[in-house]
C-alpha positions as CSV (number, residue, x, y, z in Angstrom):
1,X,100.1,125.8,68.5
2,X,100.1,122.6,71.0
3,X,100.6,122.9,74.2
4,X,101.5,119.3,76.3
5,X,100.6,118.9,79.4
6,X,101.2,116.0,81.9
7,X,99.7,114.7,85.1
8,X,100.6,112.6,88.0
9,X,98.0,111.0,90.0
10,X,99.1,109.3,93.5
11,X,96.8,106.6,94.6
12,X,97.2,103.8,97.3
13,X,100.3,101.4,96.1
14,X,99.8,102.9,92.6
15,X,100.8,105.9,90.5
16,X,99.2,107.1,87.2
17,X,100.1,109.9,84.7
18,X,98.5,110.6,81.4
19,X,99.8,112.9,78.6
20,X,97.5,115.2,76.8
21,X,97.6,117.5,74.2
22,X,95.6,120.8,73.5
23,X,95.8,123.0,69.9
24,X,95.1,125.6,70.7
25,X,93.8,126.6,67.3
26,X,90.9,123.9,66.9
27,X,90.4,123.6,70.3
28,X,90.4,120.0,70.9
29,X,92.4,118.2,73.3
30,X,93.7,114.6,72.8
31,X,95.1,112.2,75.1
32,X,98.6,110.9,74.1
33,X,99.4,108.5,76.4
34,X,98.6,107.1,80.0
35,X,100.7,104.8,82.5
36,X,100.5,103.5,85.7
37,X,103.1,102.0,87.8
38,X,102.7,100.0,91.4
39,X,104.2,102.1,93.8
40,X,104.1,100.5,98.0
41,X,106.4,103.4,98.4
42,X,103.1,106.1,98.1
43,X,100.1,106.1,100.0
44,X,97.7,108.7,98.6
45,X,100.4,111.8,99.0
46,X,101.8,110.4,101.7
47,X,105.3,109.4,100.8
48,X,106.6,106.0,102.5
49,X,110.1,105.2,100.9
50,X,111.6,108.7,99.5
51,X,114.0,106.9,96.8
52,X,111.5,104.4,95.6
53,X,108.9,107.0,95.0
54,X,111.8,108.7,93.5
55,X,112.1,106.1,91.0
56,X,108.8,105.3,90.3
57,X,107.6,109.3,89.7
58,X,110.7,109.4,87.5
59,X,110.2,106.2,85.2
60,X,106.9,107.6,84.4
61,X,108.0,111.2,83.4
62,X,110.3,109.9,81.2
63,X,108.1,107.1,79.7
64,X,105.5,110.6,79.3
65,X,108.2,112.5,77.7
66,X,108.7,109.8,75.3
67,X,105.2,111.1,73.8
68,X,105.5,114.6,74.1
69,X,106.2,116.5,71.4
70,X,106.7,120.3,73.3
71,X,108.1,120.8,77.6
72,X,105.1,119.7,79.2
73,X,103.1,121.7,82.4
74,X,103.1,118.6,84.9
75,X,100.1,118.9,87.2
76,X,100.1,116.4,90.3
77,X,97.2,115.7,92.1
78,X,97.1,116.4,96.3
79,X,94.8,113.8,98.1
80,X,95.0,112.6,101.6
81,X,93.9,113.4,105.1
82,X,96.5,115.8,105.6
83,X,94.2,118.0,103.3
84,X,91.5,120.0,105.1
85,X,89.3,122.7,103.4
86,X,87.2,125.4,104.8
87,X,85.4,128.5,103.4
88,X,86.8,131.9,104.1
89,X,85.9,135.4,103.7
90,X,87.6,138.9,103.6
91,X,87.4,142.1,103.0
92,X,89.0,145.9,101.5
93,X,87.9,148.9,101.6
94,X,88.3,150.7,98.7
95,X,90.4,153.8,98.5
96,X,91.1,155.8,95.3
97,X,89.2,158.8,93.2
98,X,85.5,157.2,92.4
99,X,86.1,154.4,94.7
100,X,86.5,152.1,91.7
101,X,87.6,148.8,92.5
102,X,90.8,147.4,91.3
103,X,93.2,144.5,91.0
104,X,94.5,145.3,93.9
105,X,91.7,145.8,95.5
106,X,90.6,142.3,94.5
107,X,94.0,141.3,95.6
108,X,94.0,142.4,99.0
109,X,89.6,141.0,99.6
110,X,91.2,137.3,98.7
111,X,94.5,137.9,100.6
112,X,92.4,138.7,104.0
113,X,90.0,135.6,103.6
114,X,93.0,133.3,104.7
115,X,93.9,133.4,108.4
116,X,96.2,135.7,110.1
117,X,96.3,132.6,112.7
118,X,97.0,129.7,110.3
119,X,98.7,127.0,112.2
120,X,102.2,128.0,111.0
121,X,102.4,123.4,110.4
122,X,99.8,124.7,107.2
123,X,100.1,125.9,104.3
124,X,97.2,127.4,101.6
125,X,97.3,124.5,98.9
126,X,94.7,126.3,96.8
127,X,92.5,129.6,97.1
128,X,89.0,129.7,94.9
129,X,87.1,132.9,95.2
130,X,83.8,131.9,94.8
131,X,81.9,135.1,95.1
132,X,81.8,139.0,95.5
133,X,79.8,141.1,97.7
134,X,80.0,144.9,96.8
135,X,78.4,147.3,99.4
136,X,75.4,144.6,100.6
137,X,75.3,143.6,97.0
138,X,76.0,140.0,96.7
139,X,76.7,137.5,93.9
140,X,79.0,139.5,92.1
141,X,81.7,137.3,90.2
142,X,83.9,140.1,89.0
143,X,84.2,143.4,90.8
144,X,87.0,144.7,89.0
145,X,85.8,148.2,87.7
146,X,82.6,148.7,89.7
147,X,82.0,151.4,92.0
148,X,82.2,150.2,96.0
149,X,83.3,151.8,99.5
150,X,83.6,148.1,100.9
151,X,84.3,144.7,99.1
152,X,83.8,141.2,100.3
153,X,85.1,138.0,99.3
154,X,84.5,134.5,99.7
155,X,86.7,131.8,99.4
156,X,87.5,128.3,99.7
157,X,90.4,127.6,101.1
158,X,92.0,124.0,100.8
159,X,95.6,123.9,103.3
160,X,97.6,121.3,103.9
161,X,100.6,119.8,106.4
162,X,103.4,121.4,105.3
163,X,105.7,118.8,105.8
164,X,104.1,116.1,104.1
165,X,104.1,118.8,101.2
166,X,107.5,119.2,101.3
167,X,107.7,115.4,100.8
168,X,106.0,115.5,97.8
169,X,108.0,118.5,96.8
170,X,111.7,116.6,97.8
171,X,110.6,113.6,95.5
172,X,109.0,115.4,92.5
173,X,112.3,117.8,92.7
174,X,114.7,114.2,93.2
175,X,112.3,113.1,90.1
176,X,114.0,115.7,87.9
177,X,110.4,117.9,87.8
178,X,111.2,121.0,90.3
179,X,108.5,123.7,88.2
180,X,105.1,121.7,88.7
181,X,101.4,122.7,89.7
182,X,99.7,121.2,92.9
183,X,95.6,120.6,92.8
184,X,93.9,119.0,95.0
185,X,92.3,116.0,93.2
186,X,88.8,116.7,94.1
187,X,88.9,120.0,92.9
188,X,90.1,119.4,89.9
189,X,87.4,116.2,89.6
190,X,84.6,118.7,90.1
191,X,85.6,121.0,87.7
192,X,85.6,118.2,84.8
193,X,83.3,116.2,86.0
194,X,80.4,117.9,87.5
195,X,77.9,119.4,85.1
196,X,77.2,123.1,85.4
197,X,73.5,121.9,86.7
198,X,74.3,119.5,89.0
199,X,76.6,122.2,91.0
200,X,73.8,124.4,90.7
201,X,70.9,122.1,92.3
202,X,73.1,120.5,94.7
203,X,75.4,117.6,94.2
204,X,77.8,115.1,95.8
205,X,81.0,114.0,94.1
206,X,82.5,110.7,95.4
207,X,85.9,110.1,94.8
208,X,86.8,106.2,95.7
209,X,90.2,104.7,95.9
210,X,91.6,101.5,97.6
211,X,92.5,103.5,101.1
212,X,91.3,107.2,100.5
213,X,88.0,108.4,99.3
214,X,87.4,112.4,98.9
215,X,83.7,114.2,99.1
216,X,83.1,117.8,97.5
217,X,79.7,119.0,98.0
218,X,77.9,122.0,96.2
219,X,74.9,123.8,96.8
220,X,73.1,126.6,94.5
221,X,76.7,126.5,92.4
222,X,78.9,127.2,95.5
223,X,81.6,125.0,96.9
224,X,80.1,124.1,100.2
225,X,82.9,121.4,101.9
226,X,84.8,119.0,101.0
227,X,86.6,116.1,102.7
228,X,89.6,113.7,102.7
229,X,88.7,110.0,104.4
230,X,91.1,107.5,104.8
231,X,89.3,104.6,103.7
232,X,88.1,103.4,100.6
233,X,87.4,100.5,98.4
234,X,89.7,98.6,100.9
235,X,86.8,98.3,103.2
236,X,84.9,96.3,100.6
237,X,87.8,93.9,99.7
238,X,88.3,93.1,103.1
239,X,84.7,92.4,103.1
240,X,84.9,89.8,100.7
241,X,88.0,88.4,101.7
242,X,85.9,87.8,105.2
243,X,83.1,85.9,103.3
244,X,85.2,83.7,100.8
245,X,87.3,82.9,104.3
246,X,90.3,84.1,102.1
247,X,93.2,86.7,102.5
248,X,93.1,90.1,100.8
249,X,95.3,89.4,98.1
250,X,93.0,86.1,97.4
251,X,89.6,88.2,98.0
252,X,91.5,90.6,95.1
253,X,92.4,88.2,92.4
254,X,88.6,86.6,92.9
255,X,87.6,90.1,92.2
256,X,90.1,91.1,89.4
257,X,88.5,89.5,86.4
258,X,84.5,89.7,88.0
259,X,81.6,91.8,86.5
260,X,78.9,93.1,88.4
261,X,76.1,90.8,87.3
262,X,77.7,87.6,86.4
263,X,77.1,85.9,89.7
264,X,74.3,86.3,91.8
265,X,75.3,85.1,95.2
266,X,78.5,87.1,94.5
267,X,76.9,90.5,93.5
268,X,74.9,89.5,97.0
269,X,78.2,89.8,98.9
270,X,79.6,92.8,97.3
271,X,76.1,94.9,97.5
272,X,76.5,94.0,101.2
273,X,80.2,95.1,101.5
274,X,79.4,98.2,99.5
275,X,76.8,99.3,101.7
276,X,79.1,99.0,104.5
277,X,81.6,101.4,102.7
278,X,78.7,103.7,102.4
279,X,77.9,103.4,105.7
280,X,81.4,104.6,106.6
281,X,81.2,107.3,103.9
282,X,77.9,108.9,105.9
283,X,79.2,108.3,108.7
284,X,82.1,111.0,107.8
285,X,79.8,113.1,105.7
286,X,77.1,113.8,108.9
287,X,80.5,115.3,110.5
288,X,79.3,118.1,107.9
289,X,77.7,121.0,109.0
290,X,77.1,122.0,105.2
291,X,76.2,118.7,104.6
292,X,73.2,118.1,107.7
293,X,72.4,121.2,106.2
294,X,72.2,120.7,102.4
295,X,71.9,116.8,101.8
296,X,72.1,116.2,98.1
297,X,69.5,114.2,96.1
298,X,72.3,113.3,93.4
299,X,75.9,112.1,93.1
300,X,78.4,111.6,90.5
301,X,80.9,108.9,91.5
302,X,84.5,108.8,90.4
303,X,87.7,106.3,91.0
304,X,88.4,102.9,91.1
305,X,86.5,102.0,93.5
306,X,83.2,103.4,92.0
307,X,81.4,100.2,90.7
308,X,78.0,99.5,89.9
309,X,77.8,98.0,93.4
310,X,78.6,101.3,95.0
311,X,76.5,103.3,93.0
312,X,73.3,101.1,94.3
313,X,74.7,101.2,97.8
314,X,75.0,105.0,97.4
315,X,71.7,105.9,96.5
316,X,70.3,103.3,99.3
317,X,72.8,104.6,101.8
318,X,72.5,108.1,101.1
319,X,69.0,108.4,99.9
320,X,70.1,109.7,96.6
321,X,67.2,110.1,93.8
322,X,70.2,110.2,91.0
323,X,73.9,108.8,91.4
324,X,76.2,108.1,87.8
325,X,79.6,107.3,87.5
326,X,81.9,110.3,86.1
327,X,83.7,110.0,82.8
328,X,85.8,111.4,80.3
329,X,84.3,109.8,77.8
330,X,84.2,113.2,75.7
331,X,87.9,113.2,75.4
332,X,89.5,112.8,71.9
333,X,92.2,109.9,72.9
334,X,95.3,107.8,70.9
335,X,92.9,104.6,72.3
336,X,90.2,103.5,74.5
337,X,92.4,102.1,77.0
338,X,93.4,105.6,77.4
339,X,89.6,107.0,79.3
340,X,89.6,103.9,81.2
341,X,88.5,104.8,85.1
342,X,91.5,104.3,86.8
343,X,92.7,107.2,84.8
344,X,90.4,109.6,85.4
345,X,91.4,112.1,88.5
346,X,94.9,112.2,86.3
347,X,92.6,113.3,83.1
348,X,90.7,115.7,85.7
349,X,94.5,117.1,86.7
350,X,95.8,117.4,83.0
351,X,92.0,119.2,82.0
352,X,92.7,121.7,85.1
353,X,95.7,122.5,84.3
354,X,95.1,123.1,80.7
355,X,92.5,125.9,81.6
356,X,94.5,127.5,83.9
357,X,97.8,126.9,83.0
358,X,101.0,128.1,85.8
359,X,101.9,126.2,88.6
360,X,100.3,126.7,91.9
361,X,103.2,126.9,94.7
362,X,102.0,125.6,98.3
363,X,102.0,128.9,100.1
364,X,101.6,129.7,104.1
365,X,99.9,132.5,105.6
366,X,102.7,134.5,105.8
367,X,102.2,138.3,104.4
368,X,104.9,137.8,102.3
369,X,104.6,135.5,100.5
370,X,100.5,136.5,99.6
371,X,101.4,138.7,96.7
372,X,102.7,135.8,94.0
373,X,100.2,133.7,95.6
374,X,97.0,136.2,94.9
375,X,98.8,137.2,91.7
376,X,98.5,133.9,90.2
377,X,95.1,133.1,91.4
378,X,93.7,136.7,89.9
379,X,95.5,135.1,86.3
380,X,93.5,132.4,86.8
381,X,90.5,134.3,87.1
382,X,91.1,136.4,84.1
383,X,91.4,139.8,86.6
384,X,95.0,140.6,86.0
């Protein structure tokens, strides 16, 4: 059986999507179809003009549907500065005959790690447990069936403005699309992109667009922080456009058919502009307590903005030992075009949602509406 799924990407100006395809009896997934369209009317997940984004999210489902062979899940990406993460913790006692920990149980631990005093503008995008601790015992990754008085759970919580989500919702909705699942980008990018390894002796994932860049960082295999900026490769266009004595959209058209390394003097100017990204990019990283605490030695580096040039100005920057540019290059695709960069937070979206599968509702803090929050999440876990 094949299961479709599709996934919107918003970027600065622009909007992708790519159709994939998983059979679930070999097990291989193949990309269909990708497409982007300019969109002024989007910034990141900000929306600027409701009915053009309207239009340009629905010419692109359609053009997807075209391709798709079952209903699709569609998966859109959340990035922007109205994103903020944090980790969490909570707790349950256990009640019951052998104090055997259920479901519920589990439920309730991950339903207590978000904040009784969540600004009531925010709402809980995403919920990840990252790990259990069972009477003093930690590192425990599934404590369903084990015997406990007291379980602990920690999370990492990413919430965002809830009216700019409801935005997002009004225009996917408008777009014809009301059942969808909401990731943020980053998240999903680490999960595809970072190797099992590299979360596990401490890494960096850089996520560059034109006017937002995103940071996760992970240490010993745990989710440490992450971060939305509201810059990007913009910074090293105007940069350019300063040296060439040009305007941006001359500085951009110099740059549109250029390849690191065919110019000296020109790779000159754009080392220099990249470093001053980078310099940007620290800047908002030492903001970090996690980060002061745990500074990587490696990065993986991901969007359009992630050139050779910024890979050299990272590991200068940064002090990186290691710093590669993520791809999907694994992927089974229709054509190379396909697993081009500019595509790949939307293939990180489409892989995310194909593992989990459902769609993940924006939920606030409210008691309420925890239940089909937490219920979902344990699904996703494998502990319902």
């Amino acid at each position: 059986m094949s299961q479709n799924f599709i996934a919107l990407d918003f970027g600065s100006g622009q909007i992708s999507a790519v159709l994939t395809v998983y059979d679930e009896d070999t097990g291989t997934c193949r990309v269909r179809h990708a497409a982007r369209v300019i969109c002024p009317a989007v910034s990141a997940c900000y929306i600027l003009d409701f009915n053009a984004a309207v239009r340009a999210v629905g010419r692109l489902l359609e053009e997807m549907s075209d391709y798709a062979t079952f209903t699709p899940t569609v998966a859109v990406g959340l990035r922007g500065d109205f994103l903020s993460f944090r980790r969490a913790g909570g707790c349950q006692s256990v009640e019951g005959r052998n104090h055997v920990i259920t479901e519920r149980d589990v439920r309730a631990a991950l339903d207590n790690s978000v904040p009784a005093n969540l600004d009531e503008n925010l709402e809980v995008v995403d919920l990840r447990p990252q790990t259990f601790t069972i009477d003093g015992k930690t590192g425990v990754q599934n404590p369903v069936g084990l015997v406990s008085f007291f379980l602990e759970a920690e999370t990492f919580l990413s919430v965002g403005l809830r009216s700019h989500l409801a935005n997002l919702n009004r225009v996917m909705a408008a777009a014809g699309c009301e059942d969808f699942e909401a990731v943020p980008t980053v998240l999903a990018l680490c999960e595809s992109l970072l190797k099992p390894e590299e979360k596990k002796s401490g890494v960096l994932l850089l996520d560059i667009g034109a006017a937002n860049s995103s940071a996760a960082l992970y240490h010993k295999g745990m989710l440490e922080d992450a971060r939305e900026m509201p810059f990007g490769a913009d910074v090293i266009l105007q940069e350019v456009a300063d040296v060439l004595q040009n305007d941006l959209d001359g500085a951009r058209q110099a740059l549109k058919n250029y390849s690191y390394g065919d110019d000296e003097i020109m790779d000159d100017v754009l080392d220099e502009a990249a470093r001053k990204l980078l310099l940007k990019i620290q800047a908002e990283l030492r903001q970090s307590l996690p980060y002061i605490k745990y500074a990587p030695a490696q990065a993986v580096l991901s969007g359009g903005g992630a050139g050779l040039h910024v890979k050299n100005a990272a590991k200068s920057v940064l002090g990186l030992r290691r710093a590669r540019i993520g791809a999907h290059d694994d992927l089974i695709s229709d054509g190379e075009d396909l697993l081009a960069p500019q595509y790949t937070s939307a293939l990180s979206l489409a892989l995310y949602s194909q593992k989990h599968g459902g769609r993940t509702e924006p939920v606030s803090a409210a008691k309420e509406k925890a239940a089909g929050f937490f219920d979902r999440m344990l699904a996703k876990l494998g502990l319902n």
